[in-house]
N, C-alpha and C positions, 0 to 999 in steps of 0.2 A: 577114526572114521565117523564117530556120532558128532563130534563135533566140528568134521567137515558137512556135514550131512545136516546140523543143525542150521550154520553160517549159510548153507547155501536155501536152505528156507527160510532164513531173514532177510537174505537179497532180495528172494523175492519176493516177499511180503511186504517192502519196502515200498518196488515196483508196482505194484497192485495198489498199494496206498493210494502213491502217488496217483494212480488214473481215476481212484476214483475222488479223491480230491478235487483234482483237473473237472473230474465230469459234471462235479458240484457246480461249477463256473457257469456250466453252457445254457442253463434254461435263461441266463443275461447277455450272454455272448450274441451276438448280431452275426453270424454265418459270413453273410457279404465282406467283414471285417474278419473275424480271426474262425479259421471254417475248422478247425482243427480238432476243437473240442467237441462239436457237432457228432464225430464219427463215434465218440465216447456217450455221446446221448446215446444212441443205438445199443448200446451195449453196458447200460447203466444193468441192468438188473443184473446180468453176472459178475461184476465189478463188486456188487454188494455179498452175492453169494460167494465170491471166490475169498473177500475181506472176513467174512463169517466163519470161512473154513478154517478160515488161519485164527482167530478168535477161539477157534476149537481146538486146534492144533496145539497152540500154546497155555489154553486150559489145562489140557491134558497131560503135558508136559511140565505143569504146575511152575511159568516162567512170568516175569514181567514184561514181558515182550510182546502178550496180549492186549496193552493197553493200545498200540499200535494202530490194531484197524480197529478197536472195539469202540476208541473214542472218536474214532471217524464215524462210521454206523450210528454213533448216537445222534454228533453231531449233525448226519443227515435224518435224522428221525421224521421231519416234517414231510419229506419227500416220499416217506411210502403209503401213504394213504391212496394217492395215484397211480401206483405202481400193481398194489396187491389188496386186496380185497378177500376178507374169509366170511362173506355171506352169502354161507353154502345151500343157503332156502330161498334164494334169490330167484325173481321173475314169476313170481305167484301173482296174486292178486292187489289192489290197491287197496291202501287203508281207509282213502277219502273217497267215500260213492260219487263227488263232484271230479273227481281226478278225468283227466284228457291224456288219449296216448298218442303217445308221440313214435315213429319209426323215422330209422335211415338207414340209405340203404344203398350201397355203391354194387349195381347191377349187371355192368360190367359189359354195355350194352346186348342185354338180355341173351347174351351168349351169341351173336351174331353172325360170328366167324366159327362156329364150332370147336373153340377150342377145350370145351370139356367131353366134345367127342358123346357127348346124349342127346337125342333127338326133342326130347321132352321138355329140358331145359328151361326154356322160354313159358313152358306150363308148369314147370314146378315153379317157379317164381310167382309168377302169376297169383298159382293158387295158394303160394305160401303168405303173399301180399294179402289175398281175399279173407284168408283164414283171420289174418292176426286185426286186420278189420280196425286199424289206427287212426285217429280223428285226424291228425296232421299224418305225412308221411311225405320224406325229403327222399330224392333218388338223386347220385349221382351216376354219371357216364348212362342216361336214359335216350336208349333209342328208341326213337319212338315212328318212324313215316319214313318211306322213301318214295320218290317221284314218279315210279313207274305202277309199284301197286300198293295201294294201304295197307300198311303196317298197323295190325288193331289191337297196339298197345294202347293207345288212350280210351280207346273204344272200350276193353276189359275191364281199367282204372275206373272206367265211370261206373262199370259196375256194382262197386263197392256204395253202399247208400252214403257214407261217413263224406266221401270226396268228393264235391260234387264243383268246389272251386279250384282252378288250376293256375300255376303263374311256370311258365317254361321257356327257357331261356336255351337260343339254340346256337348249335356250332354246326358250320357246313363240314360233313365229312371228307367231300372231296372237290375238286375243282368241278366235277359237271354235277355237282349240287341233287347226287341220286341219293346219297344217305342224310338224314337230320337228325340227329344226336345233339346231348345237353343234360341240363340239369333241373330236373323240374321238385317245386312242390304242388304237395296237391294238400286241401283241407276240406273238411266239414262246413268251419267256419268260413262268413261270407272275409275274402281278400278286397281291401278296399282300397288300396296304393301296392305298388310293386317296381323296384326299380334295380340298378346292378352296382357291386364297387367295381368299378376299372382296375385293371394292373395295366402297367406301361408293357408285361409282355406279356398278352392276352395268351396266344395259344388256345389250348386246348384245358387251360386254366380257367375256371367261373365260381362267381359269389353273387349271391342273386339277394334279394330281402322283399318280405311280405307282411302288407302289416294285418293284422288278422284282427278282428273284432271277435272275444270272445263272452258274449253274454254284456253283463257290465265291463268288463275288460280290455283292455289293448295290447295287445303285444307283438312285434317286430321278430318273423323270423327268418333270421340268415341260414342259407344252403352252399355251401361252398365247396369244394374240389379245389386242392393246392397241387402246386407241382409237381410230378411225378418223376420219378428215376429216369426215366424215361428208355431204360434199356433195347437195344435192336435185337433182329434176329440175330445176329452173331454172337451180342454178347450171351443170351440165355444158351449157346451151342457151345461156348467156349465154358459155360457151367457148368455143364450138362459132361462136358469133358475133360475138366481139371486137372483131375489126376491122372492122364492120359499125356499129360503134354512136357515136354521139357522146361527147364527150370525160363529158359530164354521168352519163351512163347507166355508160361504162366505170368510173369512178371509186366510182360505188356498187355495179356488181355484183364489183370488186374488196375494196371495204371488207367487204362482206358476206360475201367468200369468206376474204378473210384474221383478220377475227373468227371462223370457224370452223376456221382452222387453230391459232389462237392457245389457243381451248379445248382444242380435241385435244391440243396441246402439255402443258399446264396436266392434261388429266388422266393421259394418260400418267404424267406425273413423278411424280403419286400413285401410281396402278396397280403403277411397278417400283420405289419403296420399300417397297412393302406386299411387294411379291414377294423381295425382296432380303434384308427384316428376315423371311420364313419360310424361304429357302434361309439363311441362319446359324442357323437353329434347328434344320438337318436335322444328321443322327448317319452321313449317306453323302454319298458323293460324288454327283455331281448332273449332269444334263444336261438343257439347257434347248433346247429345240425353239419356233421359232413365227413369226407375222407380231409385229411389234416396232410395225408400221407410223410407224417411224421410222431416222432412217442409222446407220453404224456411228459416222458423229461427232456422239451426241446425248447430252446425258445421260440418256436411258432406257439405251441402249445401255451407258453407262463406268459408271451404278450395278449392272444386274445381270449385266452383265460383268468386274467388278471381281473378280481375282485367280482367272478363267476363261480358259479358250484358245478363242480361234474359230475354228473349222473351214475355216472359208475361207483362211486364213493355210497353210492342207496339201492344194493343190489346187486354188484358184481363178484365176480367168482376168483378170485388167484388174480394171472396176472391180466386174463379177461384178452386174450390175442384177438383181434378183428382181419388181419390181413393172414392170406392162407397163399403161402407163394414161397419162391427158393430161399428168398432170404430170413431169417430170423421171423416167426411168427410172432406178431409185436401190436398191441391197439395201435391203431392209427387211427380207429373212426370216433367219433365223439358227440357226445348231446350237451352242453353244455346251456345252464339258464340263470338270471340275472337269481341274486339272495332271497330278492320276494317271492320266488315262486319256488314251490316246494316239490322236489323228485322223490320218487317211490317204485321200490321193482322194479330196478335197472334187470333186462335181459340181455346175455347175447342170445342169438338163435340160432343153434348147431346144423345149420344146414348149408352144405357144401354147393351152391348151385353156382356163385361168381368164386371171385379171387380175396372175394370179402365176405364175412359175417355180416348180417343185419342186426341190428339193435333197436330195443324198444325202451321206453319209460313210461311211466303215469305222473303227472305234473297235475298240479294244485296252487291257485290262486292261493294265499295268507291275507293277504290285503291288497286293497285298493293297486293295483298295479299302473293307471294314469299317472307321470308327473305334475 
């Protein structure tokens, strides 16, 4: 019996290897081409912890058979820097009195629709916005006006002394053009050019760029929103009721849901080459704000983070989750900034007002930041 019992935990330790081997692949993997390894980026982090278990299991057991996942884990060593974070004194204050904060912040348009059911909503934000008082600060999904009465969210933004330049890029909510929703930033600094990357499937999809004068400095910065899941009401009903339903029913409201993760996959991987081949065209160093709506082990993530620093790496907490919703609590939001410029007190901000955490940093000039 123990050593049926043993056999049958080396299957599966095998299994577990192997995915997370596989999931090694994905942050190069192009989605568009092979989307398979993609669904293993989502679920890198217990792929690590469950290789770990078995590293313990067969410690304990005092077997060779832990070399198994342990020389995997090693081998992914580089990878968890992005992953996990234990700077548990994180989101204090800056080290550099010159440091600039930066926020993002995916709003969720300011709760529009009610869907957290609080009237206030729209004022806790607000006031959480005024509070944290950020010299840059990126919104995605910002609604801001509709056509019949002013909506005084930009009205409140100016409030803040820090904002007083704004660059906002908008998407028509509906065909009779009553909602205007988008993506805006807003700065301290005077915005001297501002302009958008295209994706061939625009949607409800934006990547806006601003180039900002700071003091002696220049720096370019990208606000973007990638493509979302894009789930309907059904599917969140068919969630909501899983275990409810016959093997027949759960089998196609999963194939259905996981064909629309797999697009999502597939357009993202466009969306951050298009964005990647215009940040190497830029003449400044750059800073990239947004929802990714994808993990830091994807390749959306390792293409327009490639030869960037992530903010989270100078201040984040564990695994530092930004999305608050059914699926997997996972960072998908990001501050990401070129080598010259130096992050400090990365936060997230534990308040539940969208579907998303907001995040802050302090960022610091080193040198000369002009090419």
């Amino acid at each position: 019996m123990k050593n049926l019992t043993t056999r049958l935990v080396l299957y599966i330790n095998y299994f577990f290897a192997f995915l997370l081997g596989l999931a090694y692949l994905n942050p190069f993997i192009d989605a568009s081409i092979f989307w398979v390894t993609a669904f293993l980026g989502i679920v890198f982090p217990y792929l690590v912890i469950a290789n770990f278990l078995f590293v313990v299991f067969w410690g304990l057991v005092k077997s060779n058979k832990i070399f198994i996942s342990l020389l995997l884990l090693i081998a992914g060593y580089s990878y968890y820097p992005s992953m996990i974070q234990f700077n548990l004194a994180g989101g204090g204050k800056p080290s550099v009195k010159s440091s600039i904060k930066v926020m993002s912040y995916n709003v969720r348009l300011f709760d529009l629709y009610g869907w957290r059911k609080e009237k206030e909503t729209k004022n806790d934000i607000m006031n959480l916005v005024l509070e944290e008082n950020a010299d840059i600060v990126c919104f995605q999904e910002f609604f801001y006006s509709d056509d019949k009465s002013y909506y005084k969210t930009l009205e409140t933004i100016k409030e803040i002394p820090k904002t007083k330049y704004e660059h906002i890029q908008d998407i028509e909510w509906d065909t009779r053009k009553k909602h205007h929703w988008g993506i805006a930033t807003f700065s301290k600094y005077p915005i001297f050019n501002k302009g958008q990357v295209r994706f061939d499937n625009q949607g409800n999809d934006l990547c806006i760029y601003s180039d900002i004068v700071i003091e002696t400095d220049t720096i370019r910065v990208y606000n973007l929103h990638l493509a979302s899941v894009g789930l309907k009401r059904e599917d969140y009903a068919f969630l909501d009721k899983l275990n409810d339903t016959d093997n027949q029913e759960q089998i196609k409201g999963l194939t259905t849901i996981s064909l629309r993760i797999k697009d999502a996959f597939a357009r993202r991987s466009g969306q951050a080459k298009k964005i990647k081949e215009h940040m190497d065209k830029c003449n400044y160093h750059t800073l990239v704000c947004g929802d990714f709506n994808d993990t830091p082990f994807s390749y959306v993530f390792n293409t327009i983070a490639n030869d960037m620093m992530d903010s989270f790496e100078n201040g984040g907490q564990l695994m530092g989750p930004t999305y608050i919703g059914k699926f997997p609590s996972v960072r998908i939001d990001f501050i990401l900034h070129s080598n010259q410029i130096k992050s400090d007190n990365y936060n997230r901000i534990n308040k539940e007002y969208s579907d998303h955490y907001p995040i802050t940093t302090y960022l610091s000039f080193q040198k000369e930041t002009n090419l």
